[in-house]
C-alpha positions in Angstrom: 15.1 -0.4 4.6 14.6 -3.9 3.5 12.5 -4.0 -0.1 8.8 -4.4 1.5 8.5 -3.4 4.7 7.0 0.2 5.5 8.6 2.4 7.7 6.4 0.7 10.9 8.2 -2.2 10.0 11.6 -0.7 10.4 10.3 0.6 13.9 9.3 -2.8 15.0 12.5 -4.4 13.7 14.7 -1.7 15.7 12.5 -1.9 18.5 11.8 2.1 17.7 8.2 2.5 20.0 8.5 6.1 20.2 9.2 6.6 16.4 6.0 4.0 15.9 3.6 5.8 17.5 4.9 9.6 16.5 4.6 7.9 12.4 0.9 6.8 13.7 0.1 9.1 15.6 1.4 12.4 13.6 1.5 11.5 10.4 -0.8 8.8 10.0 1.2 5.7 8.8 -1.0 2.7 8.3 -1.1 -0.3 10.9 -2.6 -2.2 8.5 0.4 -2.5 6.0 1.8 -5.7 5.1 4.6 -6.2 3.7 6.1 -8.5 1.0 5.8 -11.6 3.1 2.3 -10.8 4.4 3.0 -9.3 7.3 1.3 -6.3 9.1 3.6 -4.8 12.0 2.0 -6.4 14.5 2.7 -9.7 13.4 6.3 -8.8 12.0 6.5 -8.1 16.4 4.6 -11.3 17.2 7.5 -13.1 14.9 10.5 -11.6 16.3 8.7 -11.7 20.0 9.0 -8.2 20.9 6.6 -7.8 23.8 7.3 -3.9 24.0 6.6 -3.4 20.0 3.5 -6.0 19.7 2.3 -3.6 22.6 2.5 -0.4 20.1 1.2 -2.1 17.8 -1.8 -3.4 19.4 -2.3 0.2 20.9 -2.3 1.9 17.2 -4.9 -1.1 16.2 -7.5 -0.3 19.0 -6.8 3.4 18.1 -8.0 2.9 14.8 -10.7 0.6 15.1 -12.3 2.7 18.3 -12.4 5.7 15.2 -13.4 3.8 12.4 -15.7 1.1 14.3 -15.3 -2.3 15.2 -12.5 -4.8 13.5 -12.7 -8.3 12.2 -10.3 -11.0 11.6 -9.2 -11.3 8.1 -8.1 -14.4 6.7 -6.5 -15.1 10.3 -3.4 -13.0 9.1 -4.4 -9.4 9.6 -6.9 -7.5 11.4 -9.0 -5.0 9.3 -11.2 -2.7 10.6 -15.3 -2.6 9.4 -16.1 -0.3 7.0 
């Protein structure tokens, strides 16, 4: 694991979509993580243009913000839901 990056990281870095949504899903791992350089998993996905894993991603973003309520932008880096 490289220092920073959660374990939805590692997913989207070994293009792991099943493990990404059973660590969201199951256990609750955090979309919303950045790591050291800033970056949440979706846009770790986004950088290393991984259609199938920005895809995940997305899907575990709308999954959260449809629970919690509607998202925002937040500082055009991340998306953070209301609340």
């Amino acid at each position: 694991m490289q220092p920073g990056n959660s374990v939805l990281h590692c997913c989207v870095l070994h293009e792991r979509a099943d493990m990404f949504s059973h660590l969201y899903t199951k256990h609750k791992a955090n979309p919303f993580v950045a790591n050291a350089e800033g970056d949440t998993p979706l846009l770790l996905a986004s950088r290393t243009r991984s259609r199938k894993m920005a895809s995940v991603a997305m899907d575990s973003l709308r999954q959260v913000c449809a629970v919690r309520g509607g998202c925002h932008s937040y500082s055009g880096r991340a998306y953070h839901c209301l609340r």
